[in-house]
C-alpha positions in Angstrom: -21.1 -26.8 -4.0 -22.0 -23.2 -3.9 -22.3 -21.5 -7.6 -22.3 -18.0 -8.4 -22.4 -16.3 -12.1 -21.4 -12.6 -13.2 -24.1 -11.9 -15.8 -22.1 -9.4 -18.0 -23.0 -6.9 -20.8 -19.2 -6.9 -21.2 -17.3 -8.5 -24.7 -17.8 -12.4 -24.3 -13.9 -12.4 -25.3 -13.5 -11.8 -21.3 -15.6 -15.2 -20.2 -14.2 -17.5 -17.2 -14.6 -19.7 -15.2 -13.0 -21.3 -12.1 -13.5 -23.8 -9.3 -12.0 -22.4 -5.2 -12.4 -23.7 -2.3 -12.9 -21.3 0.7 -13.7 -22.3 4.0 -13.8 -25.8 2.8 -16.7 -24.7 0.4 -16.2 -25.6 -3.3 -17.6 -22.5 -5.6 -18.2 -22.5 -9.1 -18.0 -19.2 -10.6 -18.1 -18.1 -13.8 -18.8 -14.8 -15.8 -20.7 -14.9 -18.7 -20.6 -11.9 -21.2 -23.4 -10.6 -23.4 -21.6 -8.3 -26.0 -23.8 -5.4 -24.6 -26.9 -7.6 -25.3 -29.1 -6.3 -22.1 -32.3 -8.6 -23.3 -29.8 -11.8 -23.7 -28.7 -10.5 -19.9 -32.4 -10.6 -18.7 -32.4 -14.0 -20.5 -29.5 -15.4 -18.9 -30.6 -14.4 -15.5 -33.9 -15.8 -15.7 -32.4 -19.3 -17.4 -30.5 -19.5 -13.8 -31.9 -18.1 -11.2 -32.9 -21.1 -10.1 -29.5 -22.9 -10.5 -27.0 -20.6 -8.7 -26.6 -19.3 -4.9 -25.8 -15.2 -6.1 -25.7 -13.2 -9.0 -23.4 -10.7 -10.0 -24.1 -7.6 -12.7 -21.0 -6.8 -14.6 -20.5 -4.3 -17.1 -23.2 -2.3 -15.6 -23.7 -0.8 -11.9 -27.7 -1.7 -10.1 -27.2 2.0 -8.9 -25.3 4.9 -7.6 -25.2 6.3 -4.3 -24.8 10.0 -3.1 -26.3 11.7 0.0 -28.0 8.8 1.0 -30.0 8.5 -2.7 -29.6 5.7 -4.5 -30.0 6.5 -8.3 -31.2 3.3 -10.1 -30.2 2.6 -13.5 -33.2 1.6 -15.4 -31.4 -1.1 -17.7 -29.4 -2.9 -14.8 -32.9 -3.0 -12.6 -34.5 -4.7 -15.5 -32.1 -7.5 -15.5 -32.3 -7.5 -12.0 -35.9 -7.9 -11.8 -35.0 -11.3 -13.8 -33.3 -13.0 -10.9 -36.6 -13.4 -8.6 -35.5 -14.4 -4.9 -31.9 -15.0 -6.1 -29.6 -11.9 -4.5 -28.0 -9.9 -7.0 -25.1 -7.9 -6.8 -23.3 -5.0 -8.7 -20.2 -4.9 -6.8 -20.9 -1.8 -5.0 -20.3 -3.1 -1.2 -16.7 -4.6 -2.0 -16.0 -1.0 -3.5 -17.0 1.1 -0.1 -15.0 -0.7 1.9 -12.6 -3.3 0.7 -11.3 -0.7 -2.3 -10.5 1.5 0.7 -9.0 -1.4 2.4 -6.8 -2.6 -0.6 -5.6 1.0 -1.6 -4.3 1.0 2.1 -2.8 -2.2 2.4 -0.4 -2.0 -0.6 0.4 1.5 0.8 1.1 0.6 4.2 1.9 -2.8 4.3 3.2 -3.3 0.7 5.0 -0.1 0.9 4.1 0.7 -2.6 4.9 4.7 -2.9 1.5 6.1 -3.1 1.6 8.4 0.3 1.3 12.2 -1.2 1.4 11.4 -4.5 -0.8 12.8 -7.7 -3.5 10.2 -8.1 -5.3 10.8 -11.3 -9.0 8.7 -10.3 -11.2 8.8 -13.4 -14.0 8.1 -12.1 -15.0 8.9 -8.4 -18.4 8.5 -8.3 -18.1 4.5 -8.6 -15.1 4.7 -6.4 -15.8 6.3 -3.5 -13.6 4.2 -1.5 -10.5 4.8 -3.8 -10.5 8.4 -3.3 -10.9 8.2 0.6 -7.9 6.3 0.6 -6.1 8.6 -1.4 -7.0 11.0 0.5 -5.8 9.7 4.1 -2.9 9.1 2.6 -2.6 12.6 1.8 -2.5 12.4 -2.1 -3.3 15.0 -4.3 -6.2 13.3 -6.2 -7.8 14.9 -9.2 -11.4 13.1 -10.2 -12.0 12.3 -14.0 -15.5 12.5 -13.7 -17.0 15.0 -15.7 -14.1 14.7 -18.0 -15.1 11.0 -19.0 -19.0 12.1 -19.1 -18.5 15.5 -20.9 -15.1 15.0 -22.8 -14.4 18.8 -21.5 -11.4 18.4 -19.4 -13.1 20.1 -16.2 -11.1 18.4 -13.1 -12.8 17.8 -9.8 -11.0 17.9 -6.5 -13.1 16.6 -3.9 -15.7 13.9 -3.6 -18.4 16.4 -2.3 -18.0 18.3 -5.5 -19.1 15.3 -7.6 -22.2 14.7 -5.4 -23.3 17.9 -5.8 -23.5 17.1 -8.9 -25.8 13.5 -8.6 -29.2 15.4 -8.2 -28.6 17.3 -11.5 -27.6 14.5 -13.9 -28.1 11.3 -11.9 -32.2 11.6 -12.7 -32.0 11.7 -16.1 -28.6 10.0 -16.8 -29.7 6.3 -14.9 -32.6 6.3 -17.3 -30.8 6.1 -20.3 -29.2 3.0 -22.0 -26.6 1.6 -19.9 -24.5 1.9 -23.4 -24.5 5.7 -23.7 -22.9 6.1 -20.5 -20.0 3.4 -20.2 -18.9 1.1 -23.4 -20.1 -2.6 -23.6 -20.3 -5.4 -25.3 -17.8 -5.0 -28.6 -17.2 -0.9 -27.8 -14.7 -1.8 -25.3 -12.9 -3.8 -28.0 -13.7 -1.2 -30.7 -12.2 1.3 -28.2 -9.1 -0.4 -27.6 -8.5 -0.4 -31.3 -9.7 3.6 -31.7 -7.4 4.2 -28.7 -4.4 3.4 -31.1 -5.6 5.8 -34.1 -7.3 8.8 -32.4 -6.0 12.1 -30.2 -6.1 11.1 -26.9 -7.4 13.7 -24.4 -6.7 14.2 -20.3 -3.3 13.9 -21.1 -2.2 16.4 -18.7 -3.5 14.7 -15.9 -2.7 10.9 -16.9 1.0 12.4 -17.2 1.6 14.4 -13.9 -0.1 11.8 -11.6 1.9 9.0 -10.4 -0.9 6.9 -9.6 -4.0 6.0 -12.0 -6.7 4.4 -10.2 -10.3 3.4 -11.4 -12.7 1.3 -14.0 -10.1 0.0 -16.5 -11.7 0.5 -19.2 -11.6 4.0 -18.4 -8.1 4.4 -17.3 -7.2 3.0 -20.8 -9.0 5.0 -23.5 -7.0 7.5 -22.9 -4.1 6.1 -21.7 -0.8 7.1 -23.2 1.5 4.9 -24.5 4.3 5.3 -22.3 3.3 4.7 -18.5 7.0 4.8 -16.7 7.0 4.8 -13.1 3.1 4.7 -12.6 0.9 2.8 -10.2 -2.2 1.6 -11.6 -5.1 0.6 -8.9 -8.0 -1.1 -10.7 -10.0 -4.1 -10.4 -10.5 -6.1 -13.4 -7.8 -6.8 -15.9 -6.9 -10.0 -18.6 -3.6 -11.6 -18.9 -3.5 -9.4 -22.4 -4.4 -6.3 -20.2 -1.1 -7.0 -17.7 1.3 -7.5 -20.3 -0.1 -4.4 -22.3 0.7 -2.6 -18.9 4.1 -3.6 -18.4 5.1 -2.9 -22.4 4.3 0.9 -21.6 6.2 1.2 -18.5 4.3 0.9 -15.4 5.7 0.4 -12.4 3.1 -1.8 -10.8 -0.6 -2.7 -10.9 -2.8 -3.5 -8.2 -6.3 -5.0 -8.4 -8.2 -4.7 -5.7 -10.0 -8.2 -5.6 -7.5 -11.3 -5.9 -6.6 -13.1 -8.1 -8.4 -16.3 -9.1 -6.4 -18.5 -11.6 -4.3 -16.4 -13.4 -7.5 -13.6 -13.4 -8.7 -11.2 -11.2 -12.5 -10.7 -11.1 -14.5 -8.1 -10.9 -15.9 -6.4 -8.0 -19.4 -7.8 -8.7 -18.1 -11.4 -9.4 -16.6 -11.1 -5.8 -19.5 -9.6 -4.1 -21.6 -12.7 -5.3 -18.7 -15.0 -4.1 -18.9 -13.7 -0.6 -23.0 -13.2 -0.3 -23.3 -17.2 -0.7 -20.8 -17.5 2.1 -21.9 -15.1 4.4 -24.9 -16.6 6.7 -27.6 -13.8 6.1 -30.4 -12.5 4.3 -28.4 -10.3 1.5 -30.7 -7.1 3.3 -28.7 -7.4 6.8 -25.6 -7.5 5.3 -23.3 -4.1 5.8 -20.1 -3.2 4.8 -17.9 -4.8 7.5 -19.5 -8.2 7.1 -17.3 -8.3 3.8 -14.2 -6.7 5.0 -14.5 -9.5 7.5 -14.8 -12.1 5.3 -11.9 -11.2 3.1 -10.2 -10.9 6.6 -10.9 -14.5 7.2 -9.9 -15.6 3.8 -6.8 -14.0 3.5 -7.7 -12.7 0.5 -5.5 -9.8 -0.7 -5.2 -7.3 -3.2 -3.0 -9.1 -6.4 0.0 -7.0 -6.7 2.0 -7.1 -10.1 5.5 -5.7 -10.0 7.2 -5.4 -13.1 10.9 -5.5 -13.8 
């Protein structure tokens, strides 16, 4: 039996665990949450390296790409460096290809109306297969990120206008505590509650898109609380996070990994899944080894339609 954990600096409220079968291989996989606890992360990692076929890094990306550059964050290496000869993964090879692939599928296939719409995507960087789906499809897509970094609503347009961007802040930005740039641990909890007291910002752009696409957490600290007709492309959402969506209206939500009893994982968890299946060394792996894979699988983006 294969096993593969997602070592989280997420809230420990969002642990799970599941046995599948795929390609008559029995996986354990599990995600374990830290509650922003990056030395209980390193911990954890180096309690199982030697227990578990791949490792995935949630709440936290290994890096960020632009122009060929990968900017390391200093944090999610230091866990890293926990797992020895174990691969680890942050997610970023499902989100290249098979968020492209996803976005595309629903469109096309699916025939969920997302062709020339207003997709609101509030945070490119991570997602650079999001907006290039978007984009073919000829949406108008507005990118959150230096709304989300700065709190100044400045909107971005185009992909090559947030890597211009990557040799300015990346440098200093991936060496500071994972914390300051994204909320973990019991901040996304404590944001979910601020979320119901404070002003919420972007509103302009959350309103006039009919898609909202990105990191979740994101997409809901300043989410407003009526949603009607939207399209919400993410990746990983609770039972409590679906319900919540369908109270404030939406139209549908798609995540673009599948669902695994009654939850769909993160990109990372995913990523892991597919490394201890896929019959190389994790350094000769490329992007359409995994769109492959999920090919072979059947596995599908989880699309939930509500009434």
């Amino acid at each position: 039996m294969k096993h593969v954990v997602s070592v989280s600096i997420g809230s420990s409220a969002r642990n799970h665990s599941a046995r599948v079968t795929l390609l008559g291989e029995e996986i354990l996989v599990e995600r374990i949450g830290t509650d922003g606890d990056v030395a209980k992360a390193k911990e954890l990692v180096k309690e199982l390296r030697d227990e578990v076929d791949a490792f995935g890094l949630g709440g936290i990306d290994l890096y960020l790409e632009a122009n060929g550059k990968k900017y390391y964050f200093r944090d999610a290496k230091n866990i890293a460096a926990m797992a020895g000869d174990t691969p680890v993964v942050d997610g970023t090879g499902l989100k290249r290809r098979v968020e492209h692939d996803a976005v595309i599928y629903v469109a096309r296939k699916i025939g969920l109306p997302i062709a020339g719409e207003e997709a609101f995507v509030v945070s490119g960087f991570d997602r650079p297969g999001m907006g290039l789906a978007f984009t073919e499809l000829g949406c108008r897509v507005t990118y959150g990120d230096l709304m989300f970094a700065t709190g100044i609503p400045v909107p971005l347009h185009e992909m090559s206008s947030i890597y211009m961007l990557a040799p300015i802040v990346m440098p200093w930005l991936s060496q500071l505590p994972f914390s300051w740039v994204y909320p973990t641990g019991q901040t996304q909890r404590a944001n979910r509650e601020r979320t119901k007291k404070r002003r919420l910002k972007f509103q302009k752009y959350y309103n006039r898109a009919r898609v909202l696409a990105g990191d979740f957490h994101y997409i809901f600290r300043h989410l407003p609380e009526r949603i009607d007709g939207k399209i919400i492309v993410t990746n990983t959402v609770t039972r409590d996070d679906v319900e919540e969506l369908g109270r404030r209206g939406a139209y549908a939500l798609v995540t673009t990994s599948p669902e695994i009893e009654g939850r769909s994982f993160g990109a990372n968890l995913m990523e892991a899944m597919l490394i201890a299946l896929i019959d190389k060394p994790i350094d000769e792996i490329i992007h359409e080894d995994y769109s492959q894979m999920m090919e072979q699988l059947d596995l599908r983006p989880r699309v939930v339609m509500y009434d």
